[in-house]
N, CA, C and O atoms as a GROMACS GRO file, in nm:
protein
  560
    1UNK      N    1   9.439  12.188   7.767
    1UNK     CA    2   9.355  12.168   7.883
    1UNK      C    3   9.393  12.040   7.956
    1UNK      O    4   9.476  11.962   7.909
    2UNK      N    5   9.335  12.022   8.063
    2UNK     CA    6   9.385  11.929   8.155
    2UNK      C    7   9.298  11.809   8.176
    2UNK      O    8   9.183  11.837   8.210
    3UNK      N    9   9.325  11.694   8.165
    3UNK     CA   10   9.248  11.584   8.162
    3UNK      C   11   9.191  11.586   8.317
    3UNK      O   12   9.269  11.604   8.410
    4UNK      N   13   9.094  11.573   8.331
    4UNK     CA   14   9.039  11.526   8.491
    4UNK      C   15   9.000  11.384   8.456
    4UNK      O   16   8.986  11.322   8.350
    5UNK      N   17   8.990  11.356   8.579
    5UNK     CA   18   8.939  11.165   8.586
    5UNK      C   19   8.824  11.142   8.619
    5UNK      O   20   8.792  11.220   8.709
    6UNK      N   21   8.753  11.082   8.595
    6UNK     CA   22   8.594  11.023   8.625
    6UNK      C   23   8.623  10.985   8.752
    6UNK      O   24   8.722  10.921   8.786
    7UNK      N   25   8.508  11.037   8.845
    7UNK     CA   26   8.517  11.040   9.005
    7UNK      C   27   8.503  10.904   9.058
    7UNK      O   28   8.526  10.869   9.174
    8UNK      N   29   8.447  10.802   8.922
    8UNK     CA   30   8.418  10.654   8.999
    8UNK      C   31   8.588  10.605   8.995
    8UNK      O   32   8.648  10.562   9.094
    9UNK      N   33   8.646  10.623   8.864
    9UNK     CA   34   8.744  10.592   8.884
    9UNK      C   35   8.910  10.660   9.022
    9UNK      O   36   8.998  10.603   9.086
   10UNK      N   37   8.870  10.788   9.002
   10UNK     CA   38   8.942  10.798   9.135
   10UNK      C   39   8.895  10.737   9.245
   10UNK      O   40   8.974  10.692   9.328
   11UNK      N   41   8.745  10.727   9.261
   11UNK     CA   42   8.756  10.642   9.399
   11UNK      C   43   8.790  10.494   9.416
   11UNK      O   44   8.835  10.438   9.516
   12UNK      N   45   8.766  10.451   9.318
   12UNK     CA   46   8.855  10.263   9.288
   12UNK      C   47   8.957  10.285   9.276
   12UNK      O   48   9.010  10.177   9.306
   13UNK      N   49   9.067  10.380   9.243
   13UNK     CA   50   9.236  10.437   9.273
   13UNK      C   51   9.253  10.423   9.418
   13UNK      O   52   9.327  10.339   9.468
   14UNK      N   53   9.155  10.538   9.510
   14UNK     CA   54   9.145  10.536   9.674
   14UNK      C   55   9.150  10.419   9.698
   14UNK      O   56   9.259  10.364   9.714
   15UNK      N   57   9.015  10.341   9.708
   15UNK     CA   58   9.003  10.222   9.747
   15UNK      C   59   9.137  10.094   9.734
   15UNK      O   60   9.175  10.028   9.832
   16UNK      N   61   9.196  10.080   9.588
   16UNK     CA   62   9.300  10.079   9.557
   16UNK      C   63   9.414  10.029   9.671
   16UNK      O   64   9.457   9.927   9.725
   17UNK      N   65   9.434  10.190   9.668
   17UNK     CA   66   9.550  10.207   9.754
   17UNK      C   67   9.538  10.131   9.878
   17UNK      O   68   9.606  10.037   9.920
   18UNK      N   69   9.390  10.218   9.951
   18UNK     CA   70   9.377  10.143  10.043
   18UNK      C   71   9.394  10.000  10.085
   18UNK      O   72   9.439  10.005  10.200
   19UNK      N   73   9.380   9.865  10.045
   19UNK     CA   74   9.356   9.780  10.013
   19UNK      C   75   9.506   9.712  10.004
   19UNK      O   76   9.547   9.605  10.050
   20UNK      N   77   9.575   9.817   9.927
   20UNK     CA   78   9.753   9.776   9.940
   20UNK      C   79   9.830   9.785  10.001
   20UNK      O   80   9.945   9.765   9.963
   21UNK      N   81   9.795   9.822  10.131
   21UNK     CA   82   9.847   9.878  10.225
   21UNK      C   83   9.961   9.770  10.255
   21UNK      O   84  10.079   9.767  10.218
   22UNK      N   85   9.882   9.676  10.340
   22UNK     CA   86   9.940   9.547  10.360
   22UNK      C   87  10.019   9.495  10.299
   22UNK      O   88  10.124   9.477  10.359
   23UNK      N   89  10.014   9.445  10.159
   23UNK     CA   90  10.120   9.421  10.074
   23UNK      C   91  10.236   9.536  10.067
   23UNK      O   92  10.345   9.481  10.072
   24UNK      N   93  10.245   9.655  10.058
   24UNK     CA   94  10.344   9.778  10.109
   24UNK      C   95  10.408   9.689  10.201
   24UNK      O   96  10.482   9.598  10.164
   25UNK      N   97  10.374   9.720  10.341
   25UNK     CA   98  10.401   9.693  10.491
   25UNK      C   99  10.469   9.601  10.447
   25UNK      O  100  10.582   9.633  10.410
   26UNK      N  101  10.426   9.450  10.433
   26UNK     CA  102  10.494   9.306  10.370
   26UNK      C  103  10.627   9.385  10.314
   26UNK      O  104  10.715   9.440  10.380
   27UNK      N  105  10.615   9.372  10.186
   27UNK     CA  106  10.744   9.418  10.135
   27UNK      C  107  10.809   9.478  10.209
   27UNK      O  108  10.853   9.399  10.293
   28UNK      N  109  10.860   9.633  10.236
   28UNK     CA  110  10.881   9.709  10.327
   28UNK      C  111  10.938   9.578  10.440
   28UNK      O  112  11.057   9.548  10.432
   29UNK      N  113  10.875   9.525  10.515
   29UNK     CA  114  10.896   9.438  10.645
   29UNK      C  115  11.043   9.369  10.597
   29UNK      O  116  11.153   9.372  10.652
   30UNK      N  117  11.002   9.306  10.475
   30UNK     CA  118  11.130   9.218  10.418
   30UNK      C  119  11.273   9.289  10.348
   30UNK      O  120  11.378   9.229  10.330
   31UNK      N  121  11.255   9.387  10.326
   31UNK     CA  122  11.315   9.500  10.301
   31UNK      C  123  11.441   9.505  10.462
   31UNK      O  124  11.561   9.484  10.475
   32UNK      N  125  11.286   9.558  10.592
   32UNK     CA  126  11.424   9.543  10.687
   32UNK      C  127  11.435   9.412  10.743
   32UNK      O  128  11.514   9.397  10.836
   33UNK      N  129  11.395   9.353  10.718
   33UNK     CA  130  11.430   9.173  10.761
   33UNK      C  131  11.563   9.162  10.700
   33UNK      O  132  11.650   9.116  10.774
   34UNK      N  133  11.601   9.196  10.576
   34UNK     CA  134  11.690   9.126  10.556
   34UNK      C  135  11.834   9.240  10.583
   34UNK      O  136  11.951   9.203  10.574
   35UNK      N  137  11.793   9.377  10.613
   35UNK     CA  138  11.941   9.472  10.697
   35UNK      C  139  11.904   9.407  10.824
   35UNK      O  140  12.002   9.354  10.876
   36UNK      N  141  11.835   9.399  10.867
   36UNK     CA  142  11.884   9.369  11.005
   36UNK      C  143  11.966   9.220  11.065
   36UNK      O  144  12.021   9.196  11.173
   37UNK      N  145  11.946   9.148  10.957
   37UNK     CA  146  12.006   9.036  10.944
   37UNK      C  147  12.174   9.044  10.894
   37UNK      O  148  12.267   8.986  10.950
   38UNK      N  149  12.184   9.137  10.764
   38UNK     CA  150  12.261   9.187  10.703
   38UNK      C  151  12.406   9.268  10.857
   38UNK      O  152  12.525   9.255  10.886
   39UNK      N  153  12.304   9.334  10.898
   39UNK     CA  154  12.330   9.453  11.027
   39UNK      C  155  12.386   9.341  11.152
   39UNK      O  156  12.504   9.342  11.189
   40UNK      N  157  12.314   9.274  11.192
   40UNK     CA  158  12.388   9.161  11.245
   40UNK      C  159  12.517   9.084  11.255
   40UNK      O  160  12.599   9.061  11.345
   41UNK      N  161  12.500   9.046  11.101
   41UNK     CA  162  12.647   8.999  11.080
   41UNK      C  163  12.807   9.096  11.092
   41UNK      O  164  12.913   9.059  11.143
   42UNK      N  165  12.771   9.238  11.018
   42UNK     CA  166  12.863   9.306  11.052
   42UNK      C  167  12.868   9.386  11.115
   42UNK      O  168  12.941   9.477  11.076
   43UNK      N  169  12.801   9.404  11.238
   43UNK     CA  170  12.810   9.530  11.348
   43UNK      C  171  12.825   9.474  11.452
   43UNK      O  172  12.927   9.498  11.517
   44UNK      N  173  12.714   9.371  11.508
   44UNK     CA  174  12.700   9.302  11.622
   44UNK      C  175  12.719   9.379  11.758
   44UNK      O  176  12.786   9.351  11.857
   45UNK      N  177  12.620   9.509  11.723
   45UNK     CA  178  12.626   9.557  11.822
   45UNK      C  179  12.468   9.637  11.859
   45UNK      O  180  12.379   9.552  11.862
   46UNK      N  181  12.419   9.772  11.885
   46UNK     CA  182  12.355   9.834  11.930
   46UNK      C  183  12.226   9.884  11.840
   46UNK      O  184  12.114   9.902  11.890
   47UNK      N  185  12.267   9.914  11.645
   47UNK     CA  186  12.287   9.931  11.550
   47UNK      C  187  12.143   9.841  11.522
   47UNK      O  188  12.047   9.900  11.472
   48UNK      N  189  12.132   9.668  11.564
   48UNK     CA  190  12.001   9.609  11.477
   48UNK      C  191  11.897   9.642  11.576
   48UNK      O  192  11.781   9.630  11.537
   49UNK      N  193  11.926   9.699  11.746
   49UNK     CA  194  11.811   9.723  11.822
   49UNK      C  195  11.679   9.798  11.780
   49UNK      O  196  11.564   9.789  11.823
   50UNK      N  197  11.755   9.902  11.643
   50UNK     CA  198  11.705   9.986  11.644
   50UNK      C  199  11.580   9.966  11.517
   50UNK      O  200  11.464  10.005  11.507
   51UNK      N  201  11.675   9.882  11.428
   51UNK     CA  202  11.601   9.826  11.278
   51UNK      C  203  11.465   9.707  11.380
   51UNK      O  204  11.342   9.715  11.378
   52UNK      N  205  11.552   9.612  11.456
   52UNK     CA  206  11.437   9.559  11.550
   52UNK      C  207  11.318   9.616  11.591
   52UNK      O  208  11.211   9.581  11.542
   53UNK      N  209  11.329   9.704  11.678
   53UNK     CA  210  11.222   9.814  11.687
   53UNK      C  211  11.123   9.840  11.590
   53UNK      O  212  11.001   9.821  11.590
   54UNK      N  213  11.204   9.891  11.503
   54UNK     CA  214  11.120   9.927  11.335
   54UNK      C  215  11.036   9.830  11.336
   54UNK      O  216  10.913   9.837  11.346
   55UNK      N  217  11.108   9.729  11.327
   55UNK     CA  218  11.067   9.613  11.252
   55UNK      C  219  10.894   9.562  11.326
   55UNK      O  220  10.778   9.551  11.284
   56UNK      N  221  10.970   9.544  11.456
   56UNK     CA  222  10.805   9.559  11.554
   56UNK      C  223  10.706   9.628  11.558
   56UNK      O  224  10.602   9.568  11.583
   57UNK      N  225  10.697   9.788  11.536
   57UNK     CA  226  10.595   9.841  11.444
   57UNK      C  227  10.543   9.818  11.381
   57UNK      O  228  10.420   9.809  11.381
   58UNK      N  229  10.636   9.795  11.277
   58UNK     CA  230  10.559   9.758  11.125
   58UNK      C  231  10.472   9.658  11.191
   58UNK      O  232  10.360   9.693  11.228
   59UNK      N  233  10.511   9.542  11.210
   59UNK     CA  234  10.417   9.399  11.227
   59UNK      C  235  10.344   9.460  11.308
   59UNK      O  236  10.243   9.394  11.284
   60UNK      N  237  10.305   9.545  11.398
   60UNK     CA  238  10.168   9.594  11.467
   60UNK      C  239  10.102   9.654  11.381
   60UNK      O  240   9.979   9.650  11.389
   61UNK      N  241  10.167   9.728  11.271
   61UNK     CA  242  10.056   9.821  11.186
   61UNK      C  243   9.993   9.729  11.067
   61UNK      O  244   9.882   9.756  11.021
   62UNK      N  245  10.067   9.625  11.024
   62UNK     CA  246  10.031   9.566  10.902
   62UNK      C  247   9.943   9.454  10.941
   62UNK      O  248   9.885   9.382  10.860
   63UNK      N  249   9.932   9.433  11.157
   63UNK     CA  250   9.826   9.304  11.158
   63UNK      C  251   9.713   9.408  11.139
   63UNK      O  252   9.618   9.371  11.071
   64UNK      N  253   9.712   9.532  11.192
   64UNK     CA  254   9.641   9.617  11.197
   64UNK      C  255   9.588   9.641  11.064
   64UNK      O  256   9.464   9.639  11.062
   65UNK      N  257   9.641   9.662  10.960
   65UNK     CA  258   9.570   9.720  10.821
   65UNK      C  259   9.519   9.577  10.797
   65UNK      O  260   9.401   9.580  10.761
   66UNK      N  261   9.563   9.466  10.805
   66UNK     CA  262   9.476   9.334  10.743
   66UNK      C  263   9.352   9.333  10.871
   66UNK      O  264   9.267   9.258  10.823
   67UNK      N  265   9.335   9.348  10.918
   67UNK     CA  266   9.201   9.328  11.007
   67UNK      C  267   9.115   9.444  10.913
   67UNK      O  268   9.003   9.419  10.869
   68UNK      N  269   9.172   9.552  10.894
   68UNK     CA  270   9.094   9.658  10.803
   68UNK      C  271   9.059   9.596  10.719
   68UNK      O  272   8.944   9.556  10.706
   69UNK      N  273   9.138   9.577  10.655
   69UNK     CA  274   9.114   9.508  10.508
   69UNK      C  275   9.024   9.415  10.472
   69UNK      O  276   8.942   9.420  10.380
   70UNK      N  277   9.054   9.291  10.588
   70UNK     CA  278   8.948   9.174  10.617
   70UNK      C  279   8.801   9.282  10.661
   70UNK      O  280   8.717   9.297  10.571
   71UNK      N  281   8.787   9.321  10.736
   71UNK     CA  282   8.654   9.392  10.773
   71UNK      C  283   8.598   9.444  10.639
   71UNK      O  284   8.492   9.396  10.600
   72UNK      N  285   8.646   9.517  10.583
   72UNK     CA  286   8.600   9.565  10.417
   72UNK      C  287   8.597   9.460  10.341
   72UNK      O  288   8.478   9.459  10.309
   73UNK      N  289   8.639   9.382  10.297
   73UNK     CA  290   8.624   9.219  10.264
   73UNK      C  291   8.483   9.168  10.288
   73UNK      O  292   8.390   9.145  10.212
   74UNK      N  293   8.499   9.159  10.422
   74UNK     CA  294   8.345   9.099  10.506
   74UNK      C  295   8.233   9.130  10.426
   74UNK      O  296   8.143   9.049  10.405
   75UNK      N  297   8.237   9.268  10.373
   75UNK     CA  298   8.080   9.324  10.306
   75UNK      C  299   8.090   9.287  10.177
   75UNK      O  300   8.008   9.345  10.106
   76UNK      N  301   8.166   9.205  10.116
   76UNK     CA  302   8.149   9.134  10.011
   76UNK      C  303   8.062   9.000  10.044
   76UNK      O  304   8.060   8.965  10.162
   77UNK      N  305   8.004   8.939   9.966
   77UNK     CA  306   7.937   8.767  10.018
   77UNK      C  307   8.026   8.704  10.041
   77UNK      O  308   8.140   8.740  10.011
   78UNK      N  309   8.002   8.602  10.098
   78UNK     CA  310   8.129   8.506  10.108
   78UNK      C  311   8.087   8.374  10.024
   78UNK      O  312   7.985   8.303  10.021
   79UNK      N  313   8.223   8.373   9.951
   79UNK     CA  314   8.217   8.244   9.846
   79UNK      C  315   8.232   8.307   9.674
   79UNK      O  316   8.262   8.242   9.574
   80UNK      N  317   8.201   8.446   9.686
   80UNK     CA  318   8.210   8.511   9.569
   80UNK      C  319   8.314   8.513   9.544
   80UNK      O  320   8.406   8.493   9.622
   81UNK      N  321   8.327   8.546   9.391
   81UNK     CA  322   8.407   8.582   9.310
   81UNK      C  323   8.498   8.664   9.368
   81UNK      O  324   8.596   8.648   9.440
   82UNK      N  325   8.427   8.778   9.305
   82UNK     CA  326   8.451   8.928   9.384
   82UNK      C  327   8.534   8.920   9.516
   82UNK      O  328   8.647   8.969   9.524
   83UNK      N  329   8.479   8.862   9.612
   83UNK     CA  330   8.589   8.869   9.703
   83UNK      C  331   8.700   8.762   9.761
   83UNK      O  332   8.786   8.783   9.846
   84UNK      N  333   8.668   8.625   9.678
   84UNK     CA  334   8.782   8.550   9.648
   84UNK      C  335   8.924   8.658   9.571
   84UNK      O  336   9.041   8.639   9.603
   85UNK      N  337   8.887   8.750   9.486
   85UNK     CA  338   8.945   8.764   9.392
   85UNK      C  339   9.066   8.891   9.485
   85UNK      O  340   9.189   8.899   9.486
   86UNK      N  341   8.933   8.994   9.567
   86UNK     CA  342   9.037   9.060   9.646
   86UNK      C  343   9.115   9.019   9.738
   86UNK      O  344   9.215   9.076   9.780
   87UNK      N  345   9.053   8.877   9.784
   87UNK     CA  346   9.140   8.833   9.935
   87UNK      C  347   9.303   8.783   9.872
   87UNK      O  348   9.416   8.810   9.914
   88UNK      N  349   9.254   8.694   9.746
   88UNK     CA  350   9.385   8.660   9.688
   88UNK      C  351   9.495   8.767   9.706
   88UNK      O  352   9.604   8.770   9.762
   89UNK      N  353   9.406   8.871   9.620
   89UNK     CA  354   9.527   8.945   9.606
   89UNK      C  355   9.571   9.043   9.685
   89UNK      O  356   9.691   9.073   9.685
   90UNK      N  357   9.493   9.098   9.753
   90UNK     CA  358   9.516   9.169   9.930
   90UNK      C  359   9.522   9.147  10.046
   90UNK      O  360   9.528   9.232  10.135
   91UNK      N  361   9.518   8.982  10.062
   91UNK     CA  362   9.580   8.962  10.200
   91UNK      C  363   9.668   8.841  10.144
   91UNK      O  364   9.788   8.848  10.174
   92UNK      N  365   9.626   8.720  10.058
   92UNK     CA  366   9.758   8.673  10.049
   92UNK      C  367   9.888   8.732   9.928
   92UNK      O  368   9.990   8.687   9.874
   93UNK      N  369   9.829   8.825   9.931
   93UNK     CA  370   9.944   8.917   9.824
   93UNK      C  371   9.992   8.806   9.685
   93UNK      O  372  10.106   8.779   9.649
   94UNK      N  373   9.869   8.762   9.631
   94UNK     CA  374   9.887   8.708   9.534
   94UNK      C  375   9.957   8.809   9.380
   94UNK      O  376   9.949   8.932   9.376
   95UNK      N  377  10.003   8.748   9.299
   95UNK     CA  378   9.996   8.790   9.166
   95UNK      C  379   9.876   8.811   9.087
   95UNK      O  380   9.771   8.764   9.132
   96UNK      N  381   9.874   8.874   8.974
   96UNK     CA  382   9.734   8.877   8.878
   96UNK      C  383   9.737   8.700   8.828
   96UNK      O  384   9.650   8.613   8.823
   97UNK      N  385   9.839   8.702   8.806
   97UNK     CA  386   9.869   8.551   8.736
   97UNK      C  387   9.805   8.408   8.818
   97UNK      O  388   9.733   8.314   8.784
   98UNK      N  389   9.861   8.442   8.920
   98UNK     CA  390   9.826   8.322   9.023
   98UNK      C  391   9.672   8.341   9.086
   98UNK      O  392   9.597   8.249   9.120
   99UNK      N  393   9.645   8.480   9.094
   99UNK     CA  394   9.460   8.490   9.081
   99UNK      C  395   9.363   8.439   9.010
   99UNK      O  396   9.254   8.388   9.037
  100UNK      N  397   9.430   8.466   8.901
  100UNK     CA  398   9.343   8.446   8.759
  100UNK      C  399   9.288   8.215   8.747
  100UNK      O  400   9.198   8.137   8.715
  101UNK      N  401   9.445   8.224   8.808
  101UNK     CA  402   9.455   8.031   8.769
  101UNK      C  403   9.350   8.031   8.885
  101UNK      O  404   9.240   7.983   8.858
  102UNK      N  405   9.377   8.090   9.035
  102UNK     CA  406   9.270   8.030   9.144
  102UNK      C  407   9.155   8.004   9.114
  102UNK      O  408   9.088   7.903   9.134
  103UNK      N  409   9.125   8.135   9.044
  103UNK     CA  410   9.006   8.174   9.042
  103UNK      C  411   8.921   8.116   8.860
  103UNK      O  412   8.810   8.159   8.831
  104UNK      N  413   8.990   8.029   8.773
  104UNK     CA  414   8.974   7.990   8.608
  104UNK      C  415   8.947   8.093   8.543
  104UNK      O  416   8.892   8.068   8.435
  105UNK      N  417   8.971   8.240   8.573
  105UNK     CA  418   8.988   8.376   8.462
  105UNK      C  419   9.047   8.358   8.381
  105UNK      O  420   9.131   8.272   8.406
  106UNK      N  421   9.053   8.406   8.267
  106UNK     CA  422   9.109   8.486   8.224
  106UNK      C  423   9.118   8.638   8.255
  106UNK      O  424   9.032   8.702   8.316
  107UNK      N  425   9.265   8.701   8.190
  107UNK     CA  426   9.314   8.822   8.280
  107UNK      C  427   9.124   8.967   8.271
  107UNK      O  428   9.058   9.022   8.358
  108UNK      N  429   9.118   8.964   8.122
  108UNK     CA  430   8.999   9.084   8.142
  108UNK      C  431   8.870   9.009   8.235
  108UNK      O  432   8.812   9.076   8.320
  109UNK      N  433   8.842   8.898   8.216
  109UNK     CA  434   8.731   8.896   8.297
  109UNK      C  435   8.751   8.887   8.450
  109UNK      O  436   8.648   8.920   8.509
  110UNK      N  437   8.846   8.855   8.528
  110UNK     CA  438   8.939   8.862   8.612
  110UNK      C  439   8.900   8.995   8.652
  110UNK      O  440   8.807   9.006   8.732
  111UNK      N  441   8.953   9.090   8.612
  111UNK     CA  442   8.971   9.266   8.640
  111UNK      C  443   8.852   9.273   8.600
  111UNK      O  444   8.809   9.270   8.716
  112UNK      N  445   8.758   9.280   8.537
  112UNK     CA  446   8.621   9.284   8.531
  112UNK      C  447   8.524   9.267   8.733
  112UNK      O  448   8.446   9.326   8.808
  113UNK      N  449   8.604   9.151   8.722
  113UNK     CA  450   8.516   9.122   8.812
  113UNK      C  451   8.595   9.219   8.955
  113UNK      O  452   8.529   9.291   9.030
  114UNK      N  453   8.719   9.201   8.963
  114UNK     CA  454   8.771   9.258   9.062
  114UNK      C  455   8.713   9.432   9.088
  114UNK      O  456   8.686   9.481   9.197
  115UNK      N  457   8.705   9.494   8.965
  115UNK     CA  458   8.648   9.616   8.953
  115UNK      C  459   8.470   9.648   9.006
  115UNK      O  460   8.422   9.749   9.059
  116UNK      N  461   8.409   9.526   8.968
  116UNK     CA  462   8.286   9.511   8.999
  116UNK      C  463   8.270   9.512   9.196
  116UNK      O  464   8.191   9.572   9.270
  117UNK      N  465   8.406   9.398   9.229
  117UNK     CA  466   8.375   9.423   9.404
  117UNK      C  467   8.438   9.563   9.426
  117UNK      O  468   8.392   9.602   9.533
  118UNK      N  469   8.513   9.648   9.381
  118UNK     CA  470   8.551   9.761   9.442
  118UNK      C  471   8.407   9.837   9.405
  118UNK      O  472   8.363   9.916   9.489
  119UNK      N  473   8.334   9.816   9.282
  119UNK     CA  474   8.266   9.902   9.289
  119UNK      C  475   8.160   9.885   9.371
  119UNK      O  476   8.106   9.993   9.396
  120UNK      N  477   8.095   9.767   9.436
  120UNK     CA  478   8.023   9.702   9.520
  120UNK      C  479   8.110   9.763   9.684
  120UNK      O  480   8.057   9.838   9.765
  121UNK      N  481   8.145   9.748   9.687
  121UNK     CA  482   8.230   9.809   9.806
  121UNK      C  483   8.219   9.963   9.855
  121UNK      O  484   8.212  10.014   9.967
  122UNK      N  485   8.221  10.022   9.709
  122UNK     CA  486   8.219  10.142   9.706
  122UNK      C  487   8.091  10.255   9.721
  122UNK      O  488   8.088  10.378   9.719
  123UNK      N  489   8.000  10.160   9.735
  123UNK     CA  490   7.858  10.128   9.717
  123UNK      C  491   7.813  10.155   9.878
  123UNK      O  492   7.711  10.219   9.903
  124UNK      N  493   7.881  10.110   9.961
  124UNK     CA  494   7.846  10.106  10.117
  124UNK      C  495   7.927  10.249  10.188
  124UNK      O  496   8.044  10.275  10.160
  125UNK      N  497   7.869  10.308  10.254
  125UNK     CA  498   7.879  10.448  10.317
  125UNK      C  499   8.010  10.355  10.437
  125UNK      O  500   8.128  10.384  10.416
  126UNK      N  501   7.984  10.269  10.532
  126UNK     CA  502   8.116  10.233  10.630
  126UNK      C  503   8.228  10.219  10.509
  126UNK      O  504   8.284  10.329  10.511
  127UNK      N  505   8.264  10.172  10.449
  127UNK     CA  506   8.350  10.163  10.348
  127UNK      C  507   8.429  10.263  10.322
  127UNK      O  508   8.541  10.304  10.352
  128UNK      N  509   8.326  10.294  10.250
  128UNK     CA  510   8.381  10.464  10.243
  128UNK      C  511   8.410  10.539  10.313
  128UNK      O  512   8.462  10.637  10.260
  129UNK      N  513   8.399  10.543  10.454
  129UNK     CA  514   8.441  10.604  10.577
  129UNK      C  515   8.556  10.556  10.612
  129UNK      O  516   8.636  10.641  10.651
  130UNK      N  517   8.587  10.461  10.611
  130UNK     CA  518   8.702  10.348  10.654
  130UNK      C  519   8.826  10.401  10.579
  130UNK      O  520   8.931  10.416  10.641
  131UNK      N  521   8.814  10.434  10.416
  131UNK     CA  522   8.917  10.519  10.340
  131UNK      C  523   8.882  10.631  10.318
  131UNK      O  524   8.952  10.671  10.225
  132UNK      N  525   8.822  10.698  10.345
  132UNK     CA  526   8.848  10.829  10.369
  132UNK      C  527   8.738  10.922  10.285
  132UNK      O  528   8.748  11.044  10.267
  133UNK      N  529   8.656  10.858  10.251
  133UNK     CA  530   8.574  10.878  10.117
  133UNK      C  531   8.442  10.976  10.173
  133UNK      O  532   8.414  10.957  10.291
  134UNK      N  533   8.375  11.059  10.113
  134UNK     CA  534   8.257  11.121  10.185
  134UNK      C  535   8.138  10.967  10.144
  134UNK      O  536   8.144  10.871  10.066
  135UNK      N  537   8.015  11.030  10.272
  135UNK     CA  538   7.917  10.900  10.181
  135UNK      C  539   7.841  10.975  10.000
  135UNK      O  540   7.846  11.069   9.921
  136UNK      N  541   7.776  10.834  10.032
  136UNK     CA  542   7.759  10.832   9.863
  136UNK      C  543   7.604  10.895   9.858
  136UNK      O  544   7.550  10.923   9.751
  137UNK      N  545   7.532  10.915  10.000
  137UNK     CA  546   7.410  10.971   9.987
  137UNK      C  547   7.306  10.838   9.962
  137UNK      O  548   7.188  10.870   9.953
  138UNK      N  549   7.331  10.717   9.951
  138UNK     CA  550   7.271  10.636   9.935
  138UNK      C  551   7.228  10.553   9.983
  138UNK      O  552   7.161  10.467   9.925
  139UNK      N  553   7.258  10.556  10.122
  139UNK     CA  554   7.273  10.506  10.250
  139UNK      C  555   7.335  10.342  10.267
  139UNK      O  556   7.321  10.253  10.350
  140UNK      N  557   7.411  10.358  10.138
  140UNK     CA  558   7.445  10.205  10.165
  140UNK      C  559   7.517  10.176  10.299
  140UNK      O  560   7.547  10.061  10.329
   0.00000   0.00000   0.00000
């Protein structure tokens, strides 16, 4: 038989993802930052207009997903844990490692808490609209 997943946990997977967007984009960005630089040196011709281009997208979509991101953020308190813990790591694309020191965790209570703002998050019906989620009936 087939394992299914507990529905809280697929939706902190969603949320998840969501949330990583930005860090994707980032990477990805540096990815063609460095052909088109690469592309530069040995073509010097028509060839980086095009990685350029790319490249300008992306930075429209990824200021774009961090304003998302920050807005979902927002419905956390400010000064918390909880959303110290996501900003670290979803807009300045921190490590678990370098979270944990910001923030004096250790790694489980760390993810403890990080799990607690997704699930607080997850909690609010705009939220959940924002990734794609039905509401929760609860009118958060």
């Amino acid at each position: 038989m087939g394992k299914t997943e507990n529905p809280a946990v697929s939706e902190r997977r969603i949320l998840k993802k969501f949330l990583q967007r930005y860090y994707r984009m980032r990477k990805q960005q540096e990815t063609l930052q460095a052909r088109l630089q690469r592309m530069r040196s040995e073509f010097r011709d028509n060839e980086s207009t095009e990685i350029e281009a790319k490249l300008r997208t992306q930075k429209r979509e990824a200021k774009k997903s961090t304003l998302q991101i920050m807005e979902i953020l927002d419905f956390l308190p400010q000064g918390s844990t909880e959303r110290t813990i996501m900003e670290l790591r979803h807009i300045d694309c921190k490590t678990w490692t370098q979270v944990q020191r910001a923030v004096f965790l250790t790694p489980s209570p760390c993810y403890e808490r990080y799990n607690k703002g997704l699930d607080a998050l997850l909690g609010i019906d705009k939220v959940r609209s924002m990734v794609g989620l039905p509401k929760n009936g609860s009118g958060g």
